[in-house]
C-alpha positions in Angstrom: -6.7 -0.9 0.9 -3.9 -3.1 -0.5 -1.3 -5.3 0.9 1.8 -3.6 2.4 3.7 -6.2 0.1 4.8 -5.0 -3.2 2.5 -6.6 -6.2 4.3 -9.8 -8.0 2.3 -11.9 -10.7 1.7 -15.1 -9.0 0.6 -13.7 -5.9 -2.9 -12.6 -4.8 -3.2 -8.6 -5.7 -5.9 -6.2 -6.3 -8.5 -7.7 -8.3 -7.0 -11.2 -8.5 -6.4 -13.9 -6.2 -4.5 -15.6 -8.9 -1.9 -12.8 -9.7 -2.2 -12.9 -12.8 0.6 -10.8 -14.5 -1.4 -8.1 -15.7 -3.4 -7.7 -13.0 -0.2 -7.3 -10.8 1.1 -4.9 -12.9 -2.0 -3.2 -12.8 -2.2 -3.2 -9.0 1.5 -1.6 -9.1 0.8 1.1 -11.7 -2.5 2.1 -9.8 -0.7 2.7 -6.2 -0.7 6.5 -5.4 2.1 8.1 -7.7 3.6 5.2 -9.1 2.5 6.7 -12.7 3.7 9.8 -11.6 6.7 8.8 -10.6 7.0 6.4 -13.9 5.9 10.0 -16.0 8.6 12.2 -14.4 11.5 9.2 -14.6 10.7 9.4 -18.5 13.5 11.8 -19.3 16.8 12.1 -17.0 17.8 10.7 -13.7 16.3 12.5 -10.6 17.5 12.9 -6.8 15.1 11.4 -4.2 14.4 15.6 -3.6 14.0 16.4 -7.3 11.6 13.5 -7.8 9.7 14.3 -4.8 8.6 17.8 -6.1 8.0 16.6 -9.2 5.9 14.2 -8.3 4.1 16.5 -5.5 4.4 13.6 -3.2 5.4 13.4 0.7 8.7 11.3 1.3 7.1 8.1 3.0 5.1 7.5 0.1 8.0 8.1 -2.3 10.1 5.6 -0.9 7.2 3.4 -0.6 6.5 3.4 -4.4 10.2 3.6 -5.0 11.0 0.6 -3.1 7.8 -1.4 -5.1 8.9 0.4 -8.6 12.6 -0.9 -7.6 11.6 -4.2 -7.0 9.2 -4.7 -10.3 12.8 -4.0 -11.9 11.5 -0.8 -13.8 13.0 1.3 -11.8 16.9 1.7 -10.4 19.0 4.1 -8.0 22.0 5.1 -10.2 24.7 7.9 -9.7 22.8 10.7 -10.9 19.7 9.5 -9.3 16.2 7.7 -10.0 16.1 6.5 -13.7 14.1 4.0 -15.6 15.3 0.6 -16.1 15.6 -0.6 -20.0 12.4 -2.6 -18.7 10.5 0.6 -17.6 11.5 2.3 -20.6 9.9 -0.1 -21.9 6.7 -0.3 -19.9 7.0 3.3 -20.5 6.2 2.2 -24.1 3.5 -0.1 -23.5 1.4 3.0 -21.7 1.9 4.5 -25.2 -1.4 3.4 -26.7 -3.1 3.8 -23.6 -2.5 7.5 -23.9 -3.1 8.0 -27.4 -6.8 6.3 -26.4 -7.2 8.5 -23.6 -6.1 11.9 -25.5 -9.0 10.7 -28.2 -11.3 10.2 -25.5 -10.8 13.5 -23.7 -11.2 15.0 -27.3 -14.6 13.1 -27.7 -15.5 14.3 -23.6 -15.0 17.5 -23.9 -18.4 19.8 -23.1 -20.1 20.9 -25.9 
């Protein structure tokens, strides 16, 4: 079980007691649904209600993750609803090659 504080580099997370910046971001990214979230955010704004089905997530741990995606700055409450910041669109980029790697792997997993 994590901390009930939201992960920053410089402070002990998951897997560090350094906080090292990626392991940070790690720990955020890893919390239930924040890729979710992150994956449904990719396109246009979405109400609190919206992102909730989307995400197929109860409301306490959607505004948990909300609160910890808002405060990592990728994240922001605008008048249409829950978008990604210009820096989650662009950690929305880094995951990128991540998924190209896993699409390859899945191809090389698959039963024979």
């Amino acid at each position: 079980m994590h901390s009930k504080k939201p992960p920053r580099p410089g402070m002990a997370v998951r897997g560090s007691h350094t906080g090292r910046p990626i392991m940070a971001v790690l720990d955020l990214l890893g919390r239930r649904t924040a890729l979710r979230i992150l994956w449904e955010l990719r396109g246009d704004p979405l109400t609190f209600r919206a992102l909730q089905d989307a995400a197929d997530t109860n409301p306490s741990v959607l505004n948990a993750r909300l609160g910890e995606l808002r405060n990592a700055g990728v994240i922001e409450l605008y008048d249409e609803g829950y978008g990604l910041t210009p820096e989650g669109r662009r950690l929305a980029e880094a995951l990128t090659p991540i998924s190209r790697w896993a699409n390859r792997w899945a191809a090389r997993s698959k039963p024979e």
